[in-house]
DODREN-650690 format. One record per residue (C-alpha): x, y negated, z; residue in one letter; chain. Coordinates in nm, 2 decimals. Example, Ala and Ser with C-alpha at 12.3 -4.5 7.8 and 13.67 -1.06 7.14 Angstrom:
<torgus>
+--------+--------+--------+--------+-------+
|     px |     py |     pz | gudren | timar |
+--------+--------+--------+--------+-------+
|   1.23 |   0.45 |   0.78 |      a |     A |
|   1.37 |   0.11 |   0.71 |      s |     A |
+--------+--------+--------+--------+-------+
</torgus>
This chain:
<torgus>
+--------+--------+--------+--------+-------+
|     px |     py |     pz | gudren | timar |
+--------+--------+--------+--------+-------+
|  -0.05 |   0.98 |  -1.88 |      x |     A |
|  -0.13 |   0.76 |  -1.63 |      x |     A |
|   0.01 |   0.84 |  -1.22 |      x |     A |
|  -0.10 |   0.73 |  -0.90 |      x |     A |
|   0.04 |   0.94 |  -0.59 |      x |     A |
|  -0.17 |   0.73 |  -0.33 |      x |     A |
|   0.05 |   0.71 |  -0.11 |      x |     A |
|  -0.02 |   0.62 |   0.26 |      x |     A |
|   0.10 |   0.60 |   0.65 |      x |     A |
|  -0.05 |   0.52 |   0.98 |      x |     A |
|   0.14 |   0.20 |   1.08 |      x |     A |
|   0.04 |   0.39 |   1.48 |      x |     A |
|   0.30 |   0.64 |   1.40 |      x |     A |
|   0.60 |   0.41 |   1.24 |      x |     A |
|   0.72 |   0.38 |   1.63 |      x |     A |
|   1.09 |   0.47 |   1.67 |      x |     A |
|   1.23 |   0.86 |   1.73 |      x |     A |
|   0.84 |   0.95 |   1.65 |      x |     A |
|   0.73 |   1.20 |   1.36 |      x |     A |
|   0.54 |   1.01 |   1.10 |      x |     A |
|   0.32 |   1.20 |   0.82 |      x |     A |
|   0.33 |   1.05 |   0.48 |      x |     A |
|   0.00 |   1.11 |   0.30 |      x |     A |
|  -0.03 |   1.15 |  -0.09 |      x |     A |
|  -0.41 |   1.14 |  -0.27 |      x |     A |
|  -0.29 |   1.13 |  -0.61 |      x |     A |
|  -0.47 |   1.05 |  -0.90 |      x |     A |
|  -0.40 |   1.12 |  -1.26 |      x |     A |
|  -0.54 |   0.99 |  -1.63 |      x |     A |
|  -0.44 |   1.09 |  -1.92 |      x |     A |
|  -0.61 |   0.82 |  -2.18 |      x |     A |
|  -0.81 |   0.70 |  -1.88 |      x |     A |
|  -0.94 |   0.99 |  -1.84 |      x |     A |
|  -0.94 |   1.17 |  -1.54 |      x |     A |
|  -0.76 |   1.49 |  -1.53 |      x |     A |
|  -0.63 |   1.77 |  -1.27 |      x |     A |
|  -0.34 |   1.66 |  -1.09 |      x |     A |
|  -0.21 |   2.03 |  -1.04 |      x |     A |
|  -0.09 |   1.98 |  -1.40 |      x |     A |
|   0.19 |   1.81 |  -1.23 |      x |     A |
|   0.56 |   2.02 |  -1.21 |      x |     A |
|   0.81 |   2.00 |  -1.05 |      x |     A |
|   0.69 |   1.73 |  -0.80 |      x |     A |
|   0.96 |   1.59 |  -0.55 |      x |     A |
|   0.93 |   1.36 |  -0.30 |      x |     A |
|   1.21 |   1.06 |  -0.21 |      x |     A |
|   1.18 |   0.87 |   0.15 |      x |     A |
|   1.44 |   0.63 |   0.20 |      x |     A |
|   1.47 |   0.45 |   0.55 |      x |     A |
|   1.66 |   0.14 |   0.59 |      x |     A |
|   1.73 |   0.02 |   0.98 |      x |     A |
|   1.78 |  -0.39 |   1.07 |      x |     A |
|   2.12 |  -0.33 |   1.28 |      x |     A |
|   2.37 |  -0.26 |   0.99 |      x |     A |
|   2.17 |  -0.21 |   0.69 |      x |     A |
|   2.24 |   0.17 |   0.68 |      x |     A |
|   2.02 |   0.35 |   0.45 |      x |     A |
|   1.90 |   0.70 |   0.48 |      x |     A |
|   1.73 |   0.91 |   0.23 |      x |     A |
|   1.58 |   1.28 |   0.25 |      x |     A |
|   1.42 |   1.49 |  -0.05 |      x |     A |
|   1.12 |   1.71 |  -0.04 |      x |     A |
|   1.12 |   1.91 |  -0.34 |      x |     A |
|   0.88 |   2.25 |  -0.42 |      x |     A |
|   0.56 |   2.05 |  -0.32 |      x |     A |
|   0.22 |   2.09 |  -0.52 |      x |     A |
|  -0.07 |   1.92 |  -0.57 |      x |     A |
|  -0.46 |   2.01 |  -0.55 |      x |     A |
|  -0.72 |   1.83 |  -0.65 |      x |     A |
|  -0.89 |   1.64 |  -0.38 |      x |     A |
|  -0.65 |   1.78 |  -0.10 |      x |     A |
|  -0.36 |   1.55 |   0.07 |      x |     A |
|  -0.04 |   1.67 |   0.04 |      x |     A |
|   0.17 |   1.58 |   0.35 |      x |     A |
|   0.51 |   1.54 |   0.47 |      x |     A |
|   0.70 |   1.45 |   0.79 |      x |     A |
|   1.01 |   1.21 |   0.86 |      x |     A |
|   1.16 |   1.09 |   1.14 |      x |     A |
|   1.12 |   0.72 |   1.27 |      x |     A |
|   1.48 |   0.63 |   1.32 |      x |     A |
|   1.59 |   0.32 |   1.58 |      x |     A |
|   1.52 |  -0.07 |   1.38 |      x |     A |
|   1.34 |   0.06 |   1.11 |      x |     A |
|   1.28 |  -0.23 |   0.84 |      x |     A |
|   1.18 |  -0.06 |   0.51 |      x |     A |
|   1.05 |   0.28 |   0.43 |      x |     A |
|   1.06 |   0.31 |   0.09 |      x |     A |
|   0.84 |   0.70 |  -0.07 |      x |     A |
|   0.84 |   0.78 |  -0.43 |      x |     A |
|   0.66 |   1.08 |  -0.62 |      x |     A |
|   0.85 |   1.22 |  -0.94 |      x |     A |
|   0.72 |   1.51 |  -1.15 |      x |     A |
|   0.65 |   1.62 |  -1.48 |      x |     A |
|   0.35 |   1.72 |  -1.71 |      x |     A |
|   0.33 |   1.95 |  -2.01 |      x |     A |
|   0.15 |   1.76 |  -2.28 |      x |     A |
|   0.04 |   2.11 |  -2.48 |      x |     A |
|  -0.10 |   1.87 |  -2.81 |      x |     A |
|   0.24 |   1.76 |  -2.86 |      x |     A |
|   0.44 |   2.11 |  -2.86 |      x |     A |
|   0.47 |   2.16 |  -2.53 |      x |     A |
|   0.68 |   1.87 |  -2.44 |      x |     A |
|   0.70 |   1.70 |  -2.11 |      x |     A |
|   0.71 |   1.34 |  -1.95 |      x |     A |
|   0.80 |   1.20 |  -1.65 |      x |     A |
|   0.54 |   1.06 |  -1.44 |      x |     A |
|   0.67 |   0.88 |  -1.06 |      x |     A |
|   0.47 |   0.64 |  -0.87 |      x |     A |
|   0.62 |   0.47 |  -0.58 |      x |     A |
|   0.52 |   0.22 |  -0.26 |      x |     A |
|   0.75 |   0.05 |   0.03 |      x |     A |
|   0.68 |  -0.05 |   0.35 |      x |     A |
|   0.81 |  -0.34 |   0.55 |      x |     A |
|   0.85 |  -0.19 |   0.92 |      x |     A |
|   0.84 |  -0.41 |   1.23 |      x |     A |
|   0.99 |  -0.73 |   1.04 |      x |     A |
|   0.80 |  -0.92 |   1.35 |      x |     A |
|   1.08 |  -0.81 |   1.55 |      x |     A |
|   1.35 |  -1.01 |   1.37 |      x |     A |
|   1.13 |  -1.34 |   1.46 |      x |     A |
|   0.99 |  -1.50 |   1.76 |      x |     A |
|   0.64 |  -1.36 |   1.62 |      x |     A |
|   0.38 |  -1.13 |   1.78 |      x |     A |
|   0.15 |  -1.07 |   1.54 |      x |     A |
|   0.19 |  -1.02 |   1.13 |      x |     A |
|  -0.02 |  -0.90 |   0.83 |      x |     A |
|   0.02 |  -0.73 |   0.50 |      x |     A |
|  -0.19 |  -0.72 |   0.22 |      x |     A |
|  -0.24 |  -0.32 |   0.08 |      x |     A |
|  -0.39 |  -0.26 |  -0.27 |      x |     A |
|  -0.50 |   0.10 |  -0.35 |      x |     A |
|  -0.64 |   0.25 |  -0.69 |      x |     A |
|  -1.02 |   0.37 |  -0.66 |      x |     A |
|  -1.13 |   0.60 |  -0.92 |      x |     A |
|  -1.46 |   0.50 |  -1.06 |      x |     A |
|  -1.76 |   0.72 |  -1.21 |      x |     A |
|  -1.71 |   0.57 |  -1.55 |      x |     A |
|  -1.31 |   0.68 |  -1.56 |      x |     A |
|  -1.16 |   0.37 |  -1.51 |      x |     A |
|  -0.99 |   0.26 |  -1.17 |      x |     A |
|  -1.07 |  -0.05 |  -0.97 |      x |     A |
|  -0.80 |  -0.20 |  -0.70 |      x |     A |
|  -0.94 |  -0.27 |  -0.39 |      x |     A |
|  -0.75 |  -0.48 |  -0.09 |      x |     A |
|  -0.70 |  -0.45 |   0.28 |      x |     A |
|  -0.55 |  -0.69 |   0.49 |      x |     A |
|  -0.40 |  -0.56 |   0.78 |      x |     A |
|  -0.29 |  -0.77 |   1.13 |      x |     A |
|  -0.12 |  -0.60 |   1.38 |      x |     A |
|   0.10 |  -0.67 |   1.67 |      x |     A |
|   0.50 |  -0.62 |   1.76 |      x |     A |
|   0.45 |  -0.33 |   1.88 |      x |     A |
|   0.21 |  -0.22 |   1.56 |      x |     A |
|  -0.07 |  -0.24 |   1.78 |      x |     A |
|  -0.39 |  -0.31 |   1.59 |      x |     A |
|  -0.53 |  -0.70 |   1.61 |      x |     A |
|  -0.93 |  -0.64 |   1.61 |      x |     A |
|  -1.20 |  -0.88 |   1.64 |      x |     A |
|  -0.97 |  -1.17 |   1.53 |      x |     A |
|  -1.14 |  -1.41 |   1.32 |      x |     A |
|  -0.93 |  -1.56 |   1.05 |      x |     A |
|  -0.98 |  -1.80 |   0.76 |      x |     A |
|  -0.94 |  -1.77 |   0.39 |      x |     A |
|  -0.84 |  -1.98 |   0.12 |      x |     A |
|  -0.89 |  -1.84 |  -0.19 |      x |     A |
|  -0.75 |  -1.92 |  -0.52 |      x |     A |
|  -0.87 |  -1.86 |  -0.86 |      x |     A |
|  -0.70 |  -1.78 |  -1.19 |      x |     A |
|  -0.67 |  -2.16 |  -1.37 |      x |     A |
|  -0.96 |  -2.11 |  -1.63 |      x |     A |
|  -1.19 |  -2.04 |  -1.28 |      x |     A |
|  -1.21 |  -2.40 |  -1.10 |      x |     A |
|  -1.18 |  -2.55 |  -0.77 |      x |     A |
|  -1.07 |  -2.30 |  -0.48 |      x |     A |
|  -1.31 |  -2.14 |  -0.21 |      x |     A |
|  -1.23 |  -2.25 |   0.13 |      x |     A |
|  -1.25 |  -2.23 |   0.49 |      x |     A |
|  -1.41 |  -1.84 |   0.49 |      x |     A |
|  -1.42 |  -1.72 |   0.77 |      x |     A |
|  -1.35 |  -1.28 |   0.81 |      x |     A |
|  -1.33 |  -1.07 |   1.11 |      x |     A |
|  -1.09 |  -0.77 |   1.18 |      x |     A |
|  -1.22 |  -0.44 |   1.26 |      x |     A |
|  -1.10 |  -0.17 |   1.51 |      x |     A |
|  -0.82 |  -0.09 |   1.31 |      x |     A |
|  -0.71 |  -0.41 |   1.27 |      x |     A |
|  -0.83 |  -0.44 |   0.91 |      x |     A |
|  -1.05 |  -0.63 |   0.65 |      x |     A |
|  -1.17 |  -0.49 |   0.36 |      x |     A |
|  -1.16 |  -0.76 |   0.10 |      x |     A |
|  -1.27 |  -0.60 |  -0.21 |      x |     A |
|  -1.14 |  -0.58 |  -0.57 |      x |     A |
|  -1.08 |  -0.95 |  -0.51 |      x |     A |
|  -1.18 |  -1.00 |  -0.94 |      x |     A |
|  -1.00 |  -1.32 |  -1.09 |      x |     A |
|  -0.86 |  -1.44 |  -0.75 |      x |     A |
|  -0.50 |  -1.54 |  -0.81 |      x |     A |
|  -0.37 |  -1.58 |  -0.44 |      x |     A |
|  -0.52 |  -1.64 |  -0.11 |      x |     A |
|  -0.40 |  -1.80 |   0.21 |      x |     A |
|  -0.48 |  -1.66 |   0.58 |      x |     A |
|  -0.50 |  -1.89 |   0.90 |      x |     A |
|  -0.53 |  -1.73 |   1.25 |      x |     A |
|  -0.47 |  -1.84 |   1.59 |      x |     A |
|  -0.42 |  -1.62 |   1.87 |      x |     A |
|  -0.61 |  -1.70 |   2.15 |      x |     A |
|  -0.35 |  -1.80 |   2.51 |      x |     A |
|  -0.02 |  -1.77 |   2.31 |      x |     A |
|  -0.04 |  -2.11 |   2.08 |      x |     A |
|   0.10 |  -1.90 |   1.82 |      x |     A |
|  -0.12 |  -1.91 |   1.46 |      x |     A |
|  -0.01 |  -1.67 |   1.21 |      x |     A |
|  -0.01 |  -1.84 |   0.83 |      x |     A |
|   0.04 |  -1.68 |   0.50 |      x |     A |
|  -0.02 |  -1.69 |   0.16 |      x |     A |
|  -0.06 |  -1.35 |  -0.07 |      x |     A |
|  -0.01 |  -1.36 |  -0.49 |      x |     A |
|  -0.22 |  -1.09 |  -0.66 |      x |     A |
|  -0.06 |  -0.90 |  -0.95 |      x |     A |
|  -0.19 |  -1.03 |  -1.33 |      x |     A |
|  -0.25 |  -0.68 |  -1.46 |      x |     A |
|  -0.27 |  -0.58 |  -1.81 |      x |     A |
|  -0.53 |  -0.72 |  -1.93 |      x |     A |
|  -0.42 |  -1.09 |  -1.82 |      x |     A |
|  -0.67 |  -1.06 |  -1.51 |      x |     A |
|  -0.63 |  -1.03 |  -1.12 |      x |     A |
|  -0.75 |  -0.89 |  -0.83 |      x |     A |
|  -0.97 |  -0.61 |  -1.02 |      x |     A |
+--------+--------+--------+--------+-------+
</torgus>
């Protein structure tokens, strides 16, 4: 069996003493096949918080919880003061009836780096989030976001920035000097990103002489590629 618990939180709400609500879309295969993810027991939920000031880490347990097919299962934590790192993972179980009934465990996981921009002179910062799109022919495809957003985890929209992208070895020279906008929510879809390796990100924001410059690896998956 293959798990996916799709895991996701509106950066809006990671502000401090406010209730944020965790959102799971999960997806399970079983020999990339798609199958119903309500065949999932004993699901439990694991949210642990870690603040900048001492390092203290916090962790709270939502057990009991179920999953429908093509509903979101939600949960709420609280956004404690100098949160860095919110770390969720998804634990459960499945019956596999062919094989006598017996069960396996199947967990999927995803952290979060919270207001980082606050430990440095920076106003703005961006992460790179991957998430698994289930396809008509059974198979996923990984698609990437890049999000920008302020100090105060305010969206950055209708920032241009440039790209510098990489390709795998066997793919040539790289492809420079694109140039992508961010929407409303601060975002740019980027795509399943096939046989890119890495890709560096330039932007300047306008009145502060501060330019925000990073470079993001992609994961080799399986198969020996990236991106897709």
């Amino acid at each position: 069996y293959s798990f996916n618990a799709g895991i996701f939180v509106e950066r809006e709400e990671l502000i401090t003493f406010n209730t944020a609500h965790i959102l799971f879309r999960p997806q399970l295969q079983c020999n990339n096949v798609p199958a119903s993810v309500s065949l999932i027991e004993s699901v439990s939920v694991t949210v642990t918080l870690t603040t900048a000031v001492d390092g203290v880490t916090t962790s709270k347990r939502f057990e009991g919880l179920k999953f429908i097919d093509g509903e979101l299962t939600v949960v709420e934590v609280l956004i404690p003061e100098g949160l860095r790192t919110l770390n969720v993972s998804v634990q459960g179980r499945v019956q596999i009836y062919s094989d006598l009934g017996r069960r396996v465990d199947v967990n999927s996981s995803r952290s979060f780096q919270i207001n980082s921009i606050d430990d440095s002179d920076s106003i703005i910062h961006a992460e790179l989030r991957m998430e698994n799109v289930l396809l008509q022919q059974n198979k996923n495809k990984r698609e990437y976001t890049l999000n920008v957003f302020g100090k105060s985890g305010e969206a950055i929209e209708g920032h241009p920035i440039t790209f510098n992208f990489g390709w795998s070895a066997s793919y040539g020279k790289p492809i420079k000097d694109v140039r992508l906008m961010t929407d409303s929510k601060g975002e740019i879809q980027l795509g399943s990103l096939t046989d890119i390796s890495y890709f560096d990100i330039n932007m300047s924001v306008g009145g502060t002489g501060e330019s925000l410059n990073k470079r993001f690896f992609l994961p080799k998956h399986e198969n020996g590629g990236y991106g897709i």
